[in-house]
N, C-alpha and C positions, 0 to 999 in steps of 0.2 A: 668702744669707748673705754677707755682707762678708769681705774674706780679713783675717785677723785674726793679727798677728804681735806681737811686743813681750814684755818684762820688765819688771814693775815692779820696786820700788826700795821699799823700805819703804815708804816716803813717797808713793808715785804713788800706792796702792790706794785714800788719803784724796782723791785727787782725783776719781775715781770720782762719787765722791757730789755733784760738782757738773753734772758732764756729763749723770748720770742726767736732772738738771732740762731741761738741752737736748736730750736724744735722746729723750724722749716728749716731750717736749711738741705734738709733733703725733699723738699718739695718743689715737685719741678713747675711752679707757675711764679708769674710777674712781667711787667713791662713799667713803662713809666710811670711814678706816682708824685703826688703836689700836695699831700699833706701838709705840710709845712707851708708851702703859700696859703692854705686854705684860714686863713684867720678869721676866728668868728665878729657875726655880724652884730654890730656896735648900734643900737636903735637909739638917735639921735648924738651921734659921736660926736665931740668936739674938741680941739683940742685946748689942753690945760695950759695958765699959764706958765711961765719961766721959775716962780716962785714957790710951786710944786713941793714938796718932799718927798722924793721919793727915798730918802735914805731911812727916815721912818717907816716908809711901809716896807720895807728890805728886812727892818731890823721884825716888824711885826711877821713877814711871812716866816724868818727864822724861827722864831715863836712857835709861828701856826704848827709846822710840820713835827714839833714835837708833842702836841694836842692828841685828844685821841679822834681817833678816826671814825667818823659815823658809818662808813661803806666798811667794816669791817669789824665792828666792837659793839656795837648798839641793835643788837636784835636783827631779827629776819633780813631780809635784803632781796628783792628782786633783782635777777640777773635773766636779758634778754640780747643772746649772740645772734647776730644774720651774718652767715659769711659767704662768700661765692667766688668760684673761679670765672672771671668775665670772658676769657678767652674761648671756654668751654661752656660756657652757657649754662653751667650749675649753678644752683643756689642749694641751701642749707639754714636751717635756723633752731635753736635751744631757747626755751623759757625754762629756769627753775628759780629755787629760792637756796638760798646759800644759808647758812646759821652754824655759830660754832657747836662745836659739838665738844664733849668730855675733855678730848685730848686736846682742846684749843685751837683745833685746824679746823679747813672749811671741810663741812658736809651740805653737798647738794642735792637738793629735794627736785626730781626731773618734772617737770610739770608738762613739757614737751616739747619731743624731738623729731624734726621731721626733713624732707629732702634729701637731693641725692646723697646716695652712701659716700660715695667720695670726699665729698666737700666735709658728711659728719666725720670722716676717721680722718682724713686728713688736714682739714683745717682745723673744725670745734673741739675736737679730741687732741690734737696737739696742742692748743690755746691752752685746752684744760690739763692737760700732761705740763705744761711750762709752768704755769700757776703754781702748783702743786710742788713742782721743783723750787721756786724761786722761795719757798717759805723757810728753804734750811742756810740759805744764802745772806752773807754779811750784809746789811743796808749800807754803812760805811763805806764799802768799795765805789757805790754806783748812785749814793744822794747826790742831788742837786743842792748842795751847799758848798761855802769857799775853800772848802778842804778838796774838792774835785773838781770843782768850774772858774771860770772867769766870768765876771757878770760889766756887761757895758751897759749902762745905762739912757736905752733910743731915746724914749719921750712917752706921754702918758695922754689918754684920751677919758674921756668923760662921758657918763649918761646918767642924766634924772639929776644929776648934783655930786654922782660918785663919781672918784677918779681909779681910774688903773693907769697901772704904770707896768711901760713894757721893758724889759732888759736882756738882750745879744746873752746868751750860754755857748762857752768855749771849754770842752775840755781840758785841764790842765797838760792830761798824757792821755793819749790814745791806745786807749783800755777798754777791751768788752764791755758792753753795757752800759758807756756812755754816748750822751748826743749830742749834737751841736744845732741851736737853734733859739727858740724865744720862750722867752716864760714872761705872762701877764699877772700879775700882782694888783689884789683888790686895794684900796690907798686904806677902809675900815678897818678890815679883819686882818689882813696878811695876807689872806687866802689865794694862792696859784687859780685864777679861775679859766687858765686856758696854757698849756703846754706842750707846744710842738718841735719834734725834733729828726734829725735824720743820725742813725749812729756812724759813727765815727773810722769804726771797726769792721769789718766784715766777716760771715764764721767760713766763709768759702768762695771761690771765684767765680762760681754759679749765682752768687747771689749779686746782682750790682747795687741793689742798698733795701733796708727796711725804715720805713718809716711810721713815726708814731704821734699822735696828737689827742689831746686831753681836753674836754671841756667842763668846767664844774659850777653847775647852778646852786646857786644862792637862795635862802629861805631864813628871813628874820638873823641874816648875820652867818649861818651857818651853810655848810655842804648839806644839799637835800638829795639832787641828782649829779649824774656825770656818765659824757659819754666816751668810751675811747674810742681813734679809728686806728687801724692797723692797717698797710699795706706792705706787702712784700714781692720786692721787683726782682724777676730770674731769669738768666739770660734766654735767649730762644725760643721759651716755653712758655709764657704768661704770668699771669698777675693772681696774687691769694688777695684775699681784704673781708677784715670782720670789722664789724659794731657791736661795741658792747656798752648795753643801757645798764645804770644799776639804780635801786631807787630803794626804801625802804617798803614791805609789806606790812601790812594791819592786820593781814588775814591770811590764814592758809587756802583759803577758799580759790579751785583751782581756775573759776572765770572770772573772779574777783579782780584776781592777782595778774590776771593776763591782761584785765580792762586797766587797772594801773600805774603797771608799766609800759602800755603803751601809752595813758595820758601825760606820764612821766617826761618818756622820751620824746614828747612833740613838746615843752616846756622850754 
């Protein structure tokens, strides 16, 4: 395992998704993945009418992404990765706790690592080796804002009385570490509560694509949890794919902190 130190910054966690493409790309697993079809499930969906604003919640999620970020500035943070190669029948998994530490970057508190070696050095450990990279990387290059994307505006769905609004992401230029796909906007806060995309780019001809997909739960207005999923499709050889749960801890306590986050991530 890499020693794994840093803070991100609201902003860095979007760089993430570019490094992903450089830290496997020598990992020889993948096959087809649907991240991107997968959109989360809408309890009581309907849709909104015609008369909708979505240009307000546009201009609010603009807002949101320059807020500070609760998964990365506000104390503790459970983090619980499951990753597995399906082809090979390995699985792997990390619980720890992240918190800034002096220098502003994340320091992880292992709470525990277990499963096959493989899956820990090559999947967990490169995940946390991209991390770590992507904190000295310009956010500019690779935000989802109009200085990088095009945004079409689908249509917006509704639950309990809220609306979200979905809108088409097109790369301006096909550039590392962008994606092409959908971003859900809450119609309230601004807030991105669901971001799935396939990049654009690829860091090598071994890899036929990586995909990545966001969901972020809601509490009183704000980000409380959020799950990422990652898939990474490689020609011949199979398929990589993590989850990553993040939630806030109350407690160092280390079966506290395990009960949780896994209450968290079934939320």
């Amino acid at each position: 395992m890499p020693k794994i130190k840093g803070e991100e910054t609201t902003n860095r966690k979007g760089r993430l998704f570019m490094l992903l493409t450089l830290a496997f790309a020598a990992t020889g697993y993948g096959q087809e993945s649907s991240l991107v079809e997968q959109a989360p499930q809408l309890t009581a969906a309907r849709r909104i009418p015609n008369e909708s604003n979505p240009g307000l919640a546009f201009g609010r999620y603009l807002a949101s992404i320059q807020e500070r970020n609760p998964f990365t500035e506000s104390g503790p943070i459970g983090v619980e990765i499951e990753a597995s190669l399906p082809g090979l029948a390995k699985q792997g998994s990390m619980l720890a706790v992240r918190q800034t530490g002096a220098s502003e970057r994340s320091e992880y508190r292992v709470i525990r690592l277990d499963g096959d070696s493989t899956v820990k050095h090559q999947v967990i450990a490169r995940y946390l080796a991209a991390e770590e990279q992507a904190e000295g990387l310009p956010y500019s290059s690779t935000a989802v804002t109009p200085a990088n994307y095009k945004f079409y505006y689908v249509g917006s769905l509704g639950t309990s009385g809220a609306a979200v609004y979905i809108f088409q992401i097109a790369p301006k230029k096909k550039r590392d570490g962008l994606i092409r796909g959908q971003i859900w906007i809450d119609s309230a806060t601004g807030i991105a509560v669901h971001q799935a995309g396939r990049f654009v780019k690829r860091p090598s001809v071994f890899i036929r694509r990586i995909e990545v997909a966001r969901d972020t739960n809601l509490r009183d207005g704000l980000p409380y949890t959020r799950v990422t999923h990652v898939a990474i499709d490689i020609r011949l050889v199979g398929r990589a794919e993590l989850t990553v749960t993040e939630g806030p801890v109350q407690t160092t306590d280390q079966e506290a902190a395990r009960q949780l986050i896994t209450q968290q991530g079934t939320q």
